[in-house]
C-alpha positions in Angstrom: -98.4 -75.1 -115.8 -95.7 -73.7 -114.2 -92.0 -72.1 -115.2 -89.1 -71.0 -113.0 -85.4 -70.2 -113.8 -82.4 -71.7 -112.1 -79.4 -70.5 -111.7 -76.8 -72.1 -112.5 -72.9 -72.1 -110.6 -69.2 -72.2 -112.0 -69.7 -74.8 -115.0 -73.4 -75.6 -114.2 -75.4 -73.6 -116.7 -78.8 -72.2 -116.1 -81.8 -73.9 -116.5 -85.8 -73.7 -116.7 -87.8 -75.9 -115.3 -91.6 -76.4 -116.3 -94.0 -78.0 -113.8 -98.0 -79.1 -114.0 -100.7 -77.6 -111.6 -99.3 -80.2 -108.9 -95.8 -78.8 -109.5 -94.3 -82.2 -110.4 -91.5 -81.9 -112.9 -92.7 -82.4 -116.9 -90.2 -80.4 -118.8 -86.0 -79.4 -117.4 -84.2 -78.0 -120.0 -80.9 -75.5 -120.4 -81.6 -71.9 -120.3 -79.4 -71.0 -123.3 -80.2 -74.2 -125.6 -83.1 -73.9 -128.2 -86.2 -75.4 -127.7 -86.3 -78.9 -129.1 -89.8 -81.1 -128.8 -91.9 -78.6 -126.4 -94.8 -80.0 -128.5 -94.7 -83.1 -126.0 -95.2 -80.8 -123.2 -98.3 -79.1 -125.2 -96.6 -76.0 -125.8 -96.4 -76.6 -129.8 -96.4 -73.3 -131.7 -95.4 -71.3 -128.6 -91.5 -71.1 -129.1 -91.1 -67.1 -129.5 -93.4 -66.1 -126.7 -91.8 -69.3 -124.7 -88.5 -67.8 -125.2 -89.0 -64.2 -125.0 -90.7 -65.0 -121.5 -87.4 -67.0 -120.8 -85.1 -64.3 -121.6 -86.9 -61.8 -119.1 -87.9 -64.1 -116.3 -85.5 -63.8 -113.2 -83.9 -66.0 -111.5 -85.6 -68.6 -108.9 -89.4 -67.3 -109.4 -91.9 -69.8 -109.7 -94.4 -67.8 -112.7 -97.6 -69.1 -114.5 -97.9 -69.9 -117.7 -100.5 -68.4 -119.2 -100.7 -68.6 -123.3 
């Protein structure tokens, strides 16, 4: 799986984006929202490391996942 951060202009906030190995679209979510039902996306029990990554990932950078 896949994460990049998008960012966001005027009154659009910024958002993450998850994406499989053939970088369709499973998870789109707001940046600055907690994480609600990422065990659906089979990322249960990640939810500090998940947002710690968030916090320091820039801006438009497709990055791996790897837990």
């Amino acid at each position: 799986m896949y994460i990049i951060k998008v960012k966001g202009k005027a009154k659009i906030p910024n958002y993450i984006q998850i994406r499989d190995e053939n970088f369709v679209l499973v998870a789109y979510f707001r940046a600055d929202r907690p994480l609600k039902n990422i065990e659906k996306f089979g990322l249960g029990g990640k939810e500090k490391e998940l947002e710690k990554l968030i916090q320091e990932l820039p801006f438009g950078k497709l990055q791996k996942l790897t837990f």
